[in-house]
C-alpha positions as CSV (number, residue, x, y, z in Angstrom):
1,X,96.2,81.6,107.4
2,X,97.0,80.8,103.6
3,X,100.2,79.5,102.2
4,X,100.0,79.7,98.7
5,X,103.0,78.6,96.6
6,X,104.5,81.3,93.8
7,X,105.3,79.8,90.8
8,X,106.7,82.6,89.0
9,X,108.9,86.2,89.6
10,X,106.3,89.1,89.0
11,X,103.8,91.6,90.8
12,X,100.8,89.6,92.5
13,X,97.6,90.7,93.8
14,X,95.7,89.1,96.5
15,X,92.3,89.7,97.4
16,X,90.0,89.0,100.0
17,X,85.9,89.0,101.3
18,X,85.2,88.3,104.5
19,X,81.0,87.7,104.5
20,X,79.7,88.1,108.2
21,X,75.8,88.1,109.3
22,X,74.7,91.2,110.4
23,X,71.8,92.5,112.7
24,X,71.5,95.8,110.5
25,X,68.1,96.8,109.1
26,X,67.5,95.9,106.2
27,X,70.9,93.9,105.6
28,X,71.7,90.2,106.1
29,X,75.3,90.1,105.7
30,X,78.1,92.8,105.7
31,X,81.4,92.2,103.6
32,X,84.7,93.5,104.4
33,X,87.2,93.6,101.7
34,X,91.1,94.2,101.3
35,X,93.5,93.7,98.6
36,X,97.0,92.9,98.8
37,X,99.8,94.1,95.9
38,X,103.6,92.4,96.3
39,X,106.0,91.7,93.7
40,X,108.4,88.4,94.4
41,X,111.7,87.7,92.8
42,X,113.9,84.6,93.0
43,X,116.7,86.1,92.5
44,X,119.4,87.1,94.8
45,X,122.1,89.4,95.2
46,X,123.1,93.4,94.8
47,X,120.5,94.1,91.7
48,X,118.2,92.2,92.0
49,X,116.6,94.8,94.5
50,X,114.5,97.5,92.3
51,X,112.1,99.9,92.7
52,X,109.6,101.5,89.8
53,X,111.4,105.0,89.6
54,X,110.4,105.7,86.1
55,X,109.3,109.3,87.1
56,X,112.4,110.1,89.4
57,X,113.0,113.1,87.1
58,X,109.1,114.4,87.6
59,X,107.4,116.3,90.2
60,X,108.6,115.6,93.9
61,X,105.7,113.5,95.8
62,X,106.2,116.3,98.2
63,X,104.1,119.0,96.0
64,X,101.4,116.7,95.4
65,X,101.3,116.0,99.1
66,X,101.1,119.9,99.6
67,X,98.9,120.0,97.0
68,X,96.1,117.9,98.1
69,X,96.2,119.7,101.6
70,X,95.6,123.1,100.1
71,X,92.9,121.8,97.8
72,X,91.3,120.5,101.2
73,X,91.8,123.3,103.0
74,X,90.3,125.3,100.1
75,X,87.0,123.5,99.9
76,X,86.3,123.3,103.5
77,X,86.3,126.5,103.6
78,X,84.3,127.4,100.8
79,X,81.8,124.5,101.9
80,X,81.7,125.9,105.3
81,X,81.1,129.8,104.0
82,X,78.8,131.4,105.8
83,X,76.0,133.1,103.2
C-alpha cells in the first residue's frame, strides 16, 4: 500500500515493477509491470467535473469498434485459407 501526497491539480501517471524469482529456464527473475493514468483536481463544485471531448464532433467510437472486428475477422480468415 502507497500513500503518496499530490501536490498539484493535473493528470498523473503511476508506474510500477514487481521483480519476482523465477524457476524458468534460462531466466532468474520475471517482472510484472502496470501503469496507472488519473487526473486530480482540488476543486469542487458543478464544473469542475470535465472530460477530454475535443473530438466529440469526429467519428463515433462505435465505428472504430466495428472497425477493428472486421479487420480481425478479415485476417483470420485469410491467415487460416486453406491453399
Amino acid at each position: 500500500m502507497v500513500t503518496a501526497a499530490l501536490t498539484s491539480d493535473g493528470v498523473w501517471y503511476l508506474q510500477t515493477i514487481h521483480l519476482v524469482k523465477t524457476e524458468e529456464e534460462g531466466f532468474t527473475h520475471e517482472s510484472n509491470w502496470t501503469t496507472l493514468t488519473f487526473q486530480v483536481t482540488h476543486a469542487h463544485g458543478e464544473n469542475t467535473h470535465t472530460h477530454m471531448h475535443e473530438d466529440e464532433d469526429g467519428i463515433p467510437s462505435w465505428v472504430y469498434w466495428a472497425g477493428s472486428l472486421l479487420l480481425v475477422g478479415l485476417l483470420f480468415f485469410w491467415f487460416n485459407r486453406k491453399k
